[in-house]
C-alpha positions in Angstrom: 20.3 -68.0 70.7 20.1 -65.0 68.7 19.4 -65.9 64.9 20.3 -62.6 62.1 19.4 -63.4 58.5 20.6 -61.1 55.9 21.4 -61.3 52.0 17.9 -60.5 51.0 18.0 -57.8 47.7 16.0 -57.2 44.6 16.9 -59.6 41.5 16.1 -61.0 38.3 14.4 -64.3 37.5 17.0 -66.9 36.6 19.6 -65.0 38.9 21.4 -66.3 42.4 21.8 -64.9 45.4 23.0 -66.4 49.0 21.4 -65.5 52.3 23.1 -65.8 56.1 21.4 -66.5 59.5 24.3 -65.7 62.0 23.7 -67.0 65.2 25.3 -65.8 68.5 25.4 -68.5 71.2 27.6 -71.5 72.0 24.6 -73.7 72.1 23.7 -73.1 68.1 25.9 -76.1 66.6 23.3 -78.5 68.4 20.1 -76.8 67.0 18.5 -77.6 63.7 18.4 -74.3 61.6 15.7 -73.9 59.1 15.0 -70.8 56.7 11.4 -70.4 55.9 9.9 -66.9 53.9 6.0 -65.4 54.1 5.2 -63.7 50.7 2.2 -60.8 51.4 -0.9 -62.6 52.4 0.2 -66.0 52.5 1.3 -67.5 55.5 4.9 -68.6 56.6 6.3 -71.7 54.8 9.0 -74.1 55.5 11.9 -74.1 53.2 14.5 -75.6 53.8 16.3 -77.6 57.2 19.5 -78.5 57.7 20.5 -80.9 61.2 23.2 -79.4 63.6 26.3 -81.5 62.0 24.7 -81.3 58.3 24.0 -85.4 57.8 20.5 -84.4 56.9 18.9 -81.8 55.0 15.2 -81.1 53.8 13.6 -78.9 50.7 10.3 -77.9 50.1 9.4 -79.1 46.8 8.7 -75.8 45.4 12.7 -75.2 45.5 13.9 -78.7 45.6 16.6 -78.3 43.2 17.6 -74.6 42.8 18.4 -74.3 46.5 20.9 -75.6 48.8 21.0 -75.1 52.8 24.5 -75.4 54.8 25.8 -74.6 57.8 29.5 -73.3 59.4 29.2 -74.2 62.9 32.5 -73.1 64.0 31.2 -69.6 62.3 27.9 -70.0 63.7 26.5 -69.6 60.2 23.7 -71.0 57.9 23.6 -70.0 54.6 20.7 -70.8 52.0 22.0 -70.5 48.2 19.2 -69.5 46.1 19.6 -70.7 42.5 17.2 -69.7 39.4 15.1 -67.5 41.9 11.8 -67.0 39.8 9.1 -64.3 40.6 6.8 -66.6 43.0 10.1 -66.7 45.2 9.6 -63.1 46.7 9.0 -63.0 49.9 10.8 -62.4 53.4 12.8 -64.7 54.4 13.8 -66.2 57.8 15.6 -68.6 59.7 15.2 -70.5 63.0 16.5 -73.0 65.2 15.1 -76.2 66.9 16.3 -79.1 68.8 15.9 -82.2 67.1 15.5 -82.3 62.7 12.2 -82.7 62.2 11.7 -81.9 58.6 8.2 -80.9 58.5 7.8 -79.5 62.2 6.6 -75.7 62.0 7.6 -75.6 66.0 10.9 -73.4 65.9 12.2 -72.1 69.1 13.9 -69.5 68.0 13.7 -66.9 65.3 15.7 -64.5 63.6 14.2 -61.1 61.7 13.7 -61.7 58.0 15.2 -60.6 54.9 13.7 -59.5 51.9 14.0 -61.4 48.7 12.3 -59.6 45.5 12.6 -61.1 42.1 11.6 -59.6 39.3 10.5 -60.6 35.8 
């Protein structure tokens, strides 16, 4: 599986924006996506998750709320909607795919490049 996230951009606190992860590869409907970012000097945190047919979902509680993961599987698309971004969510973003939803589990087997996300204040 080959995971592309894009979307990223420069925007204001309060604002919205919408990234993508497209994923090439028949097999991607069966893996759990999940979108995760690394701000400078801090190290890689899980997001957000989202199961292969969408029954179950899981946000970090630092964006529990103001964002909402999906997923097209007939486009072979994620999508995390980024609601009232605030300054602390600037970071690059990335998604990922695993078998199995494990909502906590860091162990991806696949990852996509990031995207940056930059919110100003």
């Amino acid at each position: 599986v080959q995971l592309q996230a894009s979307g990223g951009g420069l925007v204001q606190t309060g604002d919205s924006q919408r990234l993508s992860c497209a994923a090439s590869g028949r097999t991607f409907s069966t893996y759990a996506t999940g979108w995760f970012r690394q701000a400078p000097g801090k190290e890689r945190e899980l997001v957000s998750v989202i199961s292969w047919g969408s029954a179950s979902t899981y946000y970090s509680d630092s964006v529990k709320g103001r964002f909402t993961i999906s997923r097209d599987n007939a486009k072979n698309m994620v999508y995390l909607q980024m609601n009232s971004l605030k300054p602390e969510d600037t970071a690059v973003y990335f998604c990922a795919v695993r078998i199995g939803f494990r909502p906590t589990s860091l162990n991806y087997t696949y990852w996509g490049q990031g995207t940056q996300v930059t919110v100003s204040s």
